[in-house]
N, C-alpha and C positions, 0 to 999 in steps of 0.2 A: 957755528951755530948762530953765532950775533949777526954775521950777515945775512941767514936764514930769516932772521928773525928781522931786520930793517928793511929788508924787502919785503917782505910779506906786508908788515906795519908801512911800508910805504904807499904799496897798490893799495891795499883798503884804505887806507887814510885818501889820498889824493884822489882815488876813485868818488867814493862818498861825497867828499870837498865836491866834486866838479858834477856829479848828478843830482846832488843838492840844490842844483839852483832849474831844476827839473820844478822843483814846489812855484813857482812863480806863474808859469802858463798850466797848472794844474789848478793855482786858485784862480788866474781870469776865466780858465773854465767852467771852473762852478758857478763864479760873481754870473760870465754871459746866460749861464745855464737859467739860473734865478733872475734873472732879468728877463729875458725873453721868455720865462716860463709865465710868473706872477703879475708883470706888469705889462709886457703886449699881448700876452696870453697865444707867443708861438715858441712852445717849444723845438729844441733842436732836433735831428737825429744824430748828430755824433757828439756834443760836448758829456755827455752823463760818461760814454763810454770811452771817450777821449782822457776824462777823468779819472777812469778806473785802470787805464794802462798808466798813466803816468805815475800815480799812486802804487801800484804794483812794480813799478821801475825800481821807486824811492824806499818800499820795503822790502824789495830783495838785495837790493846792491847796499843797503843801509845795515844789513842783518853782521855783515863782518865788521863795520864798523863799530856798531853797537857793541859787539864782543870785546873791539877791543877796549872800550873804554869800560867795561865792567858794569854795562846798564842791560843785559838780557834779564830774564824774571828767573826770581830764588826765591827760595823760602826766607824771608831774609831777616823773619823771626828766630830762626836757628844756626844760620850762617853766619848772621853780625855778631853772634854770643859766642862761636869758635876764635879760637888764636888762630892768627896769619897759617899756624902749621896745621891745623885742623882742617881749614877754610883751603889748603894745600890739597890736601889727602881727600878731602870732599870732590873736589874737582878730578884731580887724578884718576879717582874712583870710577865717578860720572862720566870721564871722558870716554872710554870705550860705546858703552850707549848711546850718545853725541855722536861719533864718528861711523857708527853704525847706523844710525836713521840718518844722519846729512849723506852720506856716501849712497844709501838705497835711492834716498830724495835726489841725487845728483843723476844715477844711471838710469830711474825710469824717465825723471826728466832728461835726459838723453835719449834718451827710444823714443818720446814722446818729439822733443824737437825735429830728432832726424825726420819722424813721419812726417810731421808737422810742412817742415822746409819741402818734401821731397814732396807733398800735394799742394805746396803754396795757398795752405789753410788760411782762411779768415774766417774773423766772424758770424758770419751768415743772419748779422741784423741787416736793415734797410741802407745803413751807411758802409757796411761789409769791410772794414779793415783787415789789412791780414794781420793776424796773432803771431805767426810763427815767431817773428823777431823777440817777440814777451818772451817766447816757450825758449830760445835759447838765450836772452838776459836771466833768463831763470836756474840753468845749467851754470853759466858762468859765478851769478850770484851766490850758489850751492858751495864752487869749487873756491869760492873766494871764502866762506863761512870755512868753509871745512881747514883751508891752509891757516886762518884764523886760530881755530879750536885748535890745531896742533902745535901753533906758536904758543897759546897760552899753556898747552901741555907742557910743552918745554920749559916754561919760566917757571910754571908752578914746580917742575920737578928739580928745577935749578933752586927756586928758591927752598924748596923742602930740603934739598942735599947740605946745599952751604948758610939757609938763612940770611939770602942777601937777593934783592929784586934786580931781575936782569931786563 
């Protein structure tokens, strides 16, 4: 189970780490965007939507990250007031519904990628990128969330059993 769990915590950590520095030519995007928009007054055709794939990279691949470090959104009015075994059993609870909508989100984005690839989709603005590459960072994203959520199953049900963080 511990090596379950160091790989898992390894790909999403180091993944994260290395698509993180994606945000860099995601902000000269927008700096060029507002430059050539406001002050020569020529807009682009591809930095707005340049921007919106690289941003969409950064919040799908960043989503198992996020889990791990315990920053996804809770009620955290009624979460922070449980004890460690409460705050257990809450998750526990929760994780079948978790694993049930990331798993759906995972396999239509698969249907959706495979079409995607198999008509070599793009956008169909002026600049016309192809999307498909998004549509399977999105599937892998999902599969990355989901091996997450099951990691954290584990430790919460380790720590609920033995009362010791694994």
């Amino acid at each position: 189970m511990k090596k379950f769990l160091a790989i898992v915590d390894f790909i999403n950590i180091n993944t994260a780490k290395g698509v993180s520095f994606i945000l860099l030519p995601a902000l000269f995007c927008i700096y060029y965007e507002i430059i050539s928009r406001y002050f020569f007054t020529k807009p682009t055709l591809w930095a707005s939507e340049l921007t919106i794939y690289f941003c969409a990279i950064l919040y799908i691949v960043g989503a198992a990250w996020t889990l791990r470090v315990g920053r996804h959104v809770k009620i955290d009015m009624i979460y922070t007031k449980l004890s460690k075994r409460g705050q257990n059993l809450l998750d526990i609870f929760t994780f079948p519904f978790f694993a049930l909508y990331i798993a759906s989100m995972t396999w239509v984005g698969y249907k959706f990628a495979l079409e995607s690839v198999a008509i070599q989709e793009s956008s169909g603005t002026p600049w016309d990128p192809p999307i498909y590459p998004i549509k399977i960072i999105f599937v892998l994203g999902t599969v990355m969330l989901l091996l997450q959520g099951t990691a954290k199953l584990l430790r919460d049900l380790y720590s609920l059993f033995t009362g010791k963080e694994l």
